[in-house]
Structures are given as structure tokens and as C-alpha cells.
VOMITOR-298248 format. One record per atom (N, C-alpha, C): residue in one letter; x, y, z. Coordinates in steps of 0.2 Angstrom, whole numbers, padded with zeros to 4 digits, always signed. Example, Ala and Ser with C-alpha at 12.3 -4.5 7.8 and 13.67 -1.06 7.14 Angstrom:
2
A+0066-0028+0039A+0062-0022+0039A+0066-0016+0039S+0064-0011+0035S+0068-0005+0036S+0064+0000+0039
//
This chain:
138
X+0080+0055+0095X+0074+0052+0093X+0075+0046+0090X+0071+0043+0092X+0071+0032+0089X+0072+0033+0083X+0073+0031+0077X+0072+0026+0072X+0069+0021+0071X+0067+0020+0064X+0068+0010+0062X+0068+0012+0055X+0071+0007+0052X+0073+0008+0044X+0068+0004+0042X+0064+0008+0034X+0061+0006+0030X+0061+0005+0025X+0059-0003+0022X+0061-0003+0013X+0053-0004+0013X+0051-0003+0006X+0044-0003+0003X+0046-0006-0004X+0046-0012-0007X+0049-0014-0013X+0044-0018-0015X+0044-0016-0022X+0037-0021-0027X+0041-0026-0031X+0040-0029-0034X+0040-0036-0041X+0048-0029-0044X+0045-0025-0046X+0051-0022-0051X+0056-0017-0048X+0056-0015-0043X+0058-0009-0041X+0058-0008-0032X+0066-0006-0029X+0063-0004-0021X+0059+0006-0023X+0055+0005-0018X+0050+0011-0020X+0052+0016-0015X+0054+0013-0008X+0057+0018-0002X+0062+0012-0001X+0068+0018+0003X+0072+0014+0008X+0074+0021+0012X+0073+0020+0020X+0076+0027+0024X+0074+0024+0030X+0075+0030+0033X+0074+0030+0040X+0067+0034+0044X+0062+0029+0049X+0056+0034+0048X+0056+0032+0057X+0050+0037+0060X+0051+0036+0067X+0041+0035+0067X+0039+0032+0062X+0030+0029+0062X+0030+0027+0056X+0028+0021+0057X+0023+0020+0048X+0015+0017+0049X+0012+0019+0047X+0005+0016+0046X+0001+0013+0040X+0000+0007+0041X-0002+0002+0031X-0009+0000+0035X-0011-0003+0029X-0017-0005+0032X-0016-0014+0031X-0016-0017+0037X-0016-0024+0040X-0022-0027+0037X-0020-0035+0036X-0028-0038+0036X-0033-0038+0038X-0032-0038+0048X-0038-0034+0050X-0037-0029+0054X-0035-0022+0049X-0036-0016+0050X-0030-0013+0051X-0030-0007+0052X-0025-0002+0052X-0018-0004+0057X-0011-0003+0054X-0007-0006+0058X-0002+0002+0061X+0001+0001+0067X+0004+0005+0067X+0011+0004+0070X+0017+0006+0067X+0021+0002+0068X+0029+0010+0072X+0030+0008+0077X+0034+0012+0081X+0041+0007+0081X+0047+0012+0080X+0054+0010+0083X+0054+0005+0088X+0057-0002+0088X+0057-0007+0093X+0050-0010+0094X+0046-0010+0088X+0042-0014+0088X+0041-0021+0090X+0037-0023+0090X+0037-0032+0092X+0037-0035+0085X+0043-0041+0087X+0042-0045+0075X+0034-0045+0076X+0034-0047+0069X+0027-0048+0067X+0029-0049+0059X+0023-0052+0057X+0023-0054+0051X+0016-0055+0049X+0013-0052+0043X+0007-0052+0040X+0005-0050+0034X-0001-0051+0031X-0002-0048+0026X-0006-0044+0025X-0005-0038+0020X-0009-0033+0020X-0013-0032+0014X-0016-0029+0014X-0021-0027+0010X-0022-0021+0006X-0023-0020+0000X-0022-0013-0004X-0024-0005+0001X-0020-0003+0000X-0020+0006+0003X-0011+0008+0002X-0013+0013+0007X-0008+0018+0008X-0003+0016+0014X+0002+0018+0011X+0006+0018+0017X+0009+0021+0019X+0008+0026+0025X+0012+0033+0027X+0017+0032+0032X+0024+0034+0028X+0030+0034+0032X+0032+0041+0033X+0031+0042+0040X+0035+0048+0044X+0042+0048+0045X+0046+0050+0041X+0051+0051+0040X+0054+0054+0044X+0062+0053+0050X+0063+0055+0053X+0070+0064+0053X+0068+0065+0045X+0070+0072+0045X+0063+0077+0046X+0056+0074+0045X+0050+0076+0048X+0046+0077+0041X+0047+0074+0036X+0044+0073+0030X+0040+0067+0031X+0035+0066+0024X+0032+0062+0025X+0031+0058+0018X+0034+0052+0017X+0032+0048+0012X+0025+0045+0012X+0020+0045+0005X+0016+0040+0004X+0017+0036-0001X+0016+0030+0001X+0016+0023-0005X+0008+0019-0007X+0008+0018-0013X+0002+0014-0012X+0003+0007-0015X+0002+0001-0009X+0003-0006-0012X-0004-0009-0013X-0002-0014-0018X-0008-0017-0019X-0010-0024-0016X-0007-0024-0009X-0006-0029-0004X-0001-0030-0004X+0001-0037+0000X+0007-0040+0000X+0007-0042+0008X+0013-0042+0009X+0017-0044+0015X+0021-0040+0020X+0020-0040+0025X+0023-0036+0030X+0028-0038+0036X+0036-0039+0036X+0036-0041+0040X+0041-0033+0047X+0040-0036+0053X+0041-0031+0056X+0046-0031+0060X+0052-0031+0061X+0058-0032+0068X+0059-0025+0071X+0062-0028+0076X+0066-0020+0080X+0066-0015+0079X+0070-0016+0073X+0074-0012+0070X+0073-0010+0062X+0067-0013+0061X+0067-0013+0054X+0060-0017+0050X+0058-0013+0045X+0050-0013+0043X+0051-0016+0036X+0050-0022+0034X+0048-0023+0024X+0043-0024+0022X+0041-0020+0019X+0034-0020+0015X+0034-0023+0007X+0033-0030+0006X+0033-0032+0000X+0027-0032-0005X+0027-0031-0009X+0021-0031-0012X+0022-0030-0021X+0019-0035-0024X+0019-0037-0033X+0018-0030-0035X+0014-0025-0033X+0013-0017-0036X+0013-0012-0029X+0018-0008-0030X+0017-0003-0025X+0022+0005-0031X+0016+0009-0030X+0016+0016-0032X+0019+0022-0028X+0024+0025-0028X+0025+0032-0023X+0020+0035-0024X+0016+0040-0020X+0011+0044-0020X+0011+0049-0025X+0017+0052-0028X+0018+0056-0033X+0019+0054-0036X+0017+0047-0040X+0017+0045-0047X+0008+0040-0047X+0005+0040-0042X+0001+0038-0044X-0005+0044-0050X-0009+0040-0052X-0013+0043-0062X-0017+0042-0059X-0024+0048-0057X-0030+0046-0057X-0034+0045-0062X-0033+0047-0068X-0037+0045-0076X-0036+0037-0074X-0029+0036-0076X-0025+0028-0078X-0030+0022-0071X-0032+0026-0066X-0035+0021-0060X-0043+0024-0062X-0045+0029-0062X-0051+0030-0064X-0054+0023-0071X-0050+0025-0075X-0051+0018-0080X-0050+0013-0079X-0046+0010-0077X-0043+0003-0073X-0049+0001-0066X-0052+0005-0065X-0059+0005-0061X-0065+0002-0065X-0066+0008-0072X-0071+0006-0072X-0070-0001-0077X-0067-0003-0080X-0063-0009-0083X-0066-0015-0077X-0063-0015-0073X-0065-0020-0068X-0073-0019-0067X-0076-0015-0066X-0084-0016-0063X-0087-0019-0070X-0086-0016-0077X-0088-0022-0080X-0085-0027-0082X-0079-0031-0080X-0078-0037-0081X-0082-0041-0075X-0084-0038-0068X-0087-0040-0066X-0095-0040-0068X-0096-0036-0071X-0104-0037-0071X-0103-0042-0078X-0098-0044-0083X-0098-0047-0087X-0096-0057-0084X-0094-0056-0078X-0092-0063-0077X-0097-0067-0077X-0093-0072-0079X-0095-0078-0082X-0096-0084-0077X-0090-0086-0074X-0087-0090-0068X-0087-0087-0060X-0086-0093-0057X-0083-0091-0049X-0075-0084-0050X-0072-0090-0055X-0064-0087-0054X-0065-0079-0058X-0069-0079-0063X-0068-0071-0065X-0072-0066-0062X-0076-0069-0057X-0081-0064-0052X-0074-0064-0049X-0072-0068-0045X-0068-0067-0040X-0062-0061-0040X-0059-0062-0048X-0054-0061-0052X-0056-0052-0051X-0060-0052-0055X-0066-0044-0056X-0065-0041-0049X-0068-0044-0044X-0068-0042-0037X-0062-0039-0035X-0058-0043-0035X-0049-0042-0033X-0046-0037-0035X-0049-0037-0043X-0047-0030-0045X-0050-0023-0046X-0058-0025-0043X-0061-0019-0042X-0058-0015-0034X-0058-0020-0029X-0055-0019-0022X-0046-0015-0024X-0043-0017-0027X-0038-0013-0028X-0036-0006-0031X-0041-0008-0036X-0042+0001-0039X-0046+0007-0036X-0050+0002-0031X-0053+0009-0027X-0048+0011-0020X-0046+0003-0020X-0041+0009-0014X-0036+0011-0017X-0032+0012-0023X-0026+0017-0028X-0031+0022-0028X-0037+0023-0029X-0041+0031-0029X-0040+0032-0021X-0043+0028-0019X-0043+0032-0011X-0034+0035-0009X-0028+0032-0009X-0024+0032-0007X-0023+0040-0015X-0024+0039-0019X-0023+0045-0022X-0025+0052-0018X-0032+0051-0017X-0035+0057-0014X-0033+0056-0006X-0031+0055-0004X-0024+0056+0004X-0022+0057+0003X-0017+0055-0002X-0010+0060-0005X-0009+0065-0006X-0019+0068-0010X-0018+0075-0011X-0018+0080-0007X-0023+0076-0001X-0027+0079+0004X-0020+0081+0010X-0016+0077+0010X-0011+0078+0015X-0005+0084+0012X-0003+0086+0005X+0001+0090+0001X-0003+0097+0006
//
């Protein structure tokens, strides 16, 4: 069976490094899926999940909070300022960090802090949604 090596590394930490034979993130526009000997490519992604089928037939989930992708032959790097393994994401700690964000946007003042508010309300609902995947796939 193919391979292609996976690193999944944030701002402070690599989160994964292995060997997987699928991974699926979610692309700027839309769901990307990515097979052994893929074609390069390079792009950025969007906060979710990111599910790596590991080639001993386990499955890794990550949750990034975007970043960058880039894709060769033989090999997958997913960069990103915060990304979570699935068994260490806090629903309280993102339930709060949610509602935190809906009032700072209903509290904005500016373009930048709407915008800021938005950015970070789109992040915390997709660490809930990529939570509830995590659980639903256990």
C-alpha cells in the first residue's frame, strides 16, 4: 500500500509526523483530499479538521485554525499559528472562547474589530464542529 509522510506543525509545536495513505482538510474553496503521489500544490486553508488516515489503519484528527498547505509526491505540510490534536481539544474552554467572540462582535466599534470578532467567531465554531467529529468518529 502507497504512503505519503505527514507533518501537521503550529507556532509552538509539531502536532503529527507519520505516515498516512489519505488526508482530508478543509481548502479555501472546499474540502481538499489528498492521495500518495499527489500533484504539488500549495494553498491556504481554512479553520477545521483535519483527518489523517494513518497507514497502520488508525486515524488521526487535528484541528487547525488555518494556515497553509503545501502538497508534494511524497509528502503533506500543514502549517498553521494553532492547531489542536483531537484528543486535547476543551469544549467548555471553545464553548467560552465562542461566546467571548459573539460579544466582542456585537460590541465592535470599527471595521478592524468587527472584522477581528468575525475571524474569531469563524474559528471557534469550526474547534466545536471539529470537536463534535472527533467524537462522533471515536
Amino acid at each position: 500500500m502507497s504512503t505519503i509522510h505527514v507533518d501537521v506543525v503550529s507556532a509552538e509545536e509539531s502536532i503529527f509526523s507519520g505516515e498516512a495513505t489519505f488526508v482530508a482538510l478543509p481548502g479555501e474553496s472546499g474540502e481538499l483530499g489528498i492521495y500518495p503521489r499527489h500533484t504539488p500544490l500549495i494553498t491556504r486553508i481554512r479553520p477545521g479538521s483535519v483527518r489523517i488516515q494513518m497507514a497502520d489503519g488508525g486515524e488521526e484528527f487535528v484541528f487547525v485554525a488555518g494556515g497553509i498547505l503545501e502538497v508534494q509526491p511524497d509528502c503533506v505540510t500543514v502549517l498553521s499559528d494553532t492547531a489542536v490534536r483531537g484528543k486535547d481539544l476543551d469544549e467548555e474552554k471553545a464553548n467560552k472562547a465562542k461566546q467571548a467572540a459573539e460579544e466582542a462582535l456585537k460590541n465592535a466599534k470599527s471595521d478592524v474589530d468587527l472584522a477581528r470578532a468575525q475571524s474569531e467567531l469563524a474559528i471557534f465554531a469550526a474547534e466545536l464542529a471539529a470537536l463534535r467529529k472527533y467524537r462522533h468518529k471515536k
